[in-house]
N, C-alpha and C positions, 0 to 999 in steps of 0.2 A: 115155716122154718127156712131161716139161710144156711145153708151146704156153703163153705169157703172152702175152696179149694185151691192152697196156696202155693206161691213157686218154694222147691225144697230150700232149707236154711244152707244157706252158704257165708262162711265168715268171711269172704270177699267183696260180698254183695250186700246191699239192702235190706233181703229180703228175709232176715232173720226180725231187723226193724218194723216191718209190714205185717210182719205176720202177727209180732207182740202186739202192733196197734188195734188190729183188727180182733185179738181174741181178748184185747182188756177191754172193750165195749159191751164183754156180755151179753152179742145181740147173733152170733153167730155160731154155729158148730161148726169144726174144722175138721175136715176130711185131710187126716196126715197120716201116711202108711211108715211103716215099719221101715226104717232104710239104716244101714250101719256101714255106711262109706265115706269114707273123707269129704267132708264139708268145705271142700277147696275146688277150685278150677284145676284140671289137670290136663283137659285137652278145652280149644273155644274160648269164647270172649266173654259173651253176656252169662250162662251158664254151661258147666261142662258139656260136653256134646251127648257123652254116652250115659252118664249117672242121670242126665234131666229126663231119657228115657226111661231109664230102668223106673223113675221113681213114680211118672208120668202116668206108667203101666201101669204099675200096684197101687196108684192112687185110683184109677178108672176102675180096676178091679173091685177097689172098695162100692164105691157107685155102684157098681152093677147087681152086688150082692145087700146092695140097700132097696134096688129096684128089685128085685129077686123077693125078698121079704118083705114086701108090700110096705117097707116105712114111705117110699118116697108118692106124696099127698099130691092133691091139686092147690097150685098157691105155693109151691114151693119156690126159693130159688134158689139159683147155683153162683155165687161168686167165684168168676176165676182169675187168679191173679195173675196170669198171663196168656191170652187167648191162640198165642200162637202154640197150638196147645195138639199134638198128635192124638186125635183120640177127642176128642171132644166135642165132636159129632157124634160119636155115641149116647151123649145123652138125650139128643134132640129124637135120635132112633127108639132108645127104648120108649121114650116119654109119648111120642107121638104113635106109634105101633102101638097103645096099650092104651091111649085115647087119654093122659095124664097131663094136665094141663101146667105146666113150670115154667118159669120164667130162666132167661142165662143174661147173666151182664160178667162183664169183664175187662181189665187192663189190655190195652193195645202201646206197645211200646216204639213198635219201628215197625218190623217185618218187611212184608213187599212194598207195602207203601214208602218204605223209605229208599231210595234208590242207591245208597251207600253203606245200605245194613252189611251186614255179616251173612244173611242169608243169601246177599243175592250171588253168592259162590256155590248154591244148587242149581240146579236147572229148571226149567218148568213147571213141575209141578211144583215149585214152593209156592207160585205166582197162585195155581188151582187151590191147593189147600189152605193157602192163607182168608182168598176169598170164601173158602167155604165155615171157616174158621168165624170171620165176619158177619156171614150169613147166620150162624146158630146165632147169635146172641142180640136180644132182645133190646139190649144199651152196654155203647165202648165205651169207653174213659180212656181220654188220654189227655198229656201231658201240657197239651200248647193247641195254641189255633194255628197254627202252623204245620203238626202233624195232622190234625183234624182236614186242614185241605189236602193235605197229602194221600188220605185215606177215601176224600171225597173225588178226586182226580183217578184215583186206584183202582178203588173198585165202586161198585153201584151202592153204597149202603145209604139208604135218605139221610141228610143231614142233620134230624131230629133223632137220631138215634145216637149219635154221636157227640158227648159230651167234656169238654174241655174242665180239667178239676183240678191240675195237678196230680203230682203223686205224693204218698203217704213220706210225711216227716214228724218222728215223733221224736218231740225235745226228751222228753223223759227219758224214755231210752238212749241218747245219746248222752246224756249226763250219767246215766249206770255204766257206761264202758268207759267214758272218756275219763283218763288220767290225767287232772291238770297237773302239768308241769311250768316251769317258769324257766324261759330262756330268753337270752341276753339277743335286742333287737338285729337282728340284720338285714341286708340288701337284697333281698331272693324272690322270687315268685315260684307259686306253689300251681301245676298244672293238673288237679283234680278227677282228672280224664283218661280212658282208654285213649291211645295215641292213636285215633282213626280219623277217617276224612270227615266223619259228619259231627267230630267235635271241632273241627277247625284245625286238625292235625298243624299243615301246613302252614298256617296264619304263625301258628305259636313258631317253628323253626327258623322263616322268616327273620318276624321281628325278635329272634333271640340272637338271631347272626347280628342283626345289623345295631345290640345291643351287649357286646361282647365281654363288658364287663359287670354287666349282671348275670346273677345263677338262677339257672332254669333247674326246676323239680320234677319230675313228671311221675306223679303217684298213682297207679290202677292196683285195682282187686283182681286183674287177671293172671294168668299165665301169658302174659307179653312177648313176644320178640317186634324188636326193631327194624327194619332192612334198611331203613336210611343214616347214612354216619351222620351221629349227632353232633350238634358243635359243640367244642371243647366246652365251653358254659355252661350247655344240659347235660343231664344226670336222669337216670328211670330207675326208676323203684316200684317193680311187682311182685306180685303176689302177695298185697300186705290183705292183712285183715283189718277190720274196720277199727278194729281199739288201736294198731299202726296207725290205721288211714287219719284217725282224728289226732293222734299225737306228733 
């Protein structure tokens, strides 16, 4: 059996898209707790800071009360779809205490490996947990051979364990939300991106200044602020949802 166990839906993010891909394969059971909170970023970038706990917990909780009632086999495994994942050495504990032999693979998205994440605003121990995060799982997935050396430079994990795939993009699903519309062409560019440094934050204000009579957009899923005065030609626009983001 695969155990998926996914980042919670958020209509700002993704992973409402990833999670639909993954459960119209038929090839997985999704470990998804009960959660009745706003599907929005309300504090953080990638995901809220305090609900990706809350939901984290009660997701682990499910796990443990599956380990509990003897379903979880040998040959099983655990899709996770964000490994920087509090908690998630828990299952390498119970599996291994109990002599249960399972496999972990999982998405690696930045974390410590990336030296401009979001996390690197904890302190040390994000750098310990992150590798230990690392450590449980049997095969990462991430995005580019570019994170992959990042991760190989980071921490110890062999480079066979580490697999460049892309991430999940499913057209189908973006045709169920997207509302085409039809408007009238104009001169603008659309900046797709959290406005941080490891999108090129800086590149894009740059050549917007020294492009003054072109309009800048800059669209995130997050709860955003800005600290730098934009030029009069950029424009931000957050906190869209994904049916905004593609219209």
């Amino acid at each position: 059996m695969i155990y998926f166990l996914p980042i919670e839906n958020m209509v700002q993010r993704y992973s409402i898209m990833m999670n639909y891909a993954f459960k119209a394969t038929g090839k997985v059971q999704e470990v998804y707790p009960e959660f009745n909170y706003p599907e929005v970023i309300e504090s953080g970038q990638f995901l809220d800071v305090n609900k990706t706990i809350i939901f984290k917990t009660k997701q682990m909780n499910m796990v443990a009360e599956m380990f509990y009632r003897g379903e979880i086999k040998n040959g099983d495994i655990f899709l996770i779809g964000d490994i920087f994942y509090p908690g998630i050495e828990a299952i390498r504990y119970m599996a291994e205490l109990q002599n249960i032999d399972i496999s972990v693979y999982g998405f690696n998205y930045a974390g410590w490996a990336d030296e401009t994440d979001f996390i690197h605003k904890c302190s040390d121990w994000a750098f310990y947990s992150d590798f230990a995060y690392n450590e449980s799982c049997d095969g990462i997935f991430v995005g580019s051979e570019f994170h992959k050396q990042n991760l190989l430079k980071t921490f110890s994990v062999p480079a066979s364990r580490i697999h460049v795939t892309g991430y999940i993009w499913d057209l189908s699903y973006v045709k169920q939300i997207y509302n085409a519309l039809t408007w009238d062409k104009e001169n603008y560019v659309i900046w797709p991106h959290r406005p941080a440094a490891e999108k090129g934050f800086e590149g894009l204000l740059i050549y917007a200044a020294k492009n003054p009579d072109t309009r800048f957009l800059i669209t995130s899923g997050g709860n955003i602020k800005i600290k730098e005065n934009l030029p009069k030609n950029v424009k931000l626009a957050s906190n869209l949802t994904k049916r905004q983001y593609y219209e």
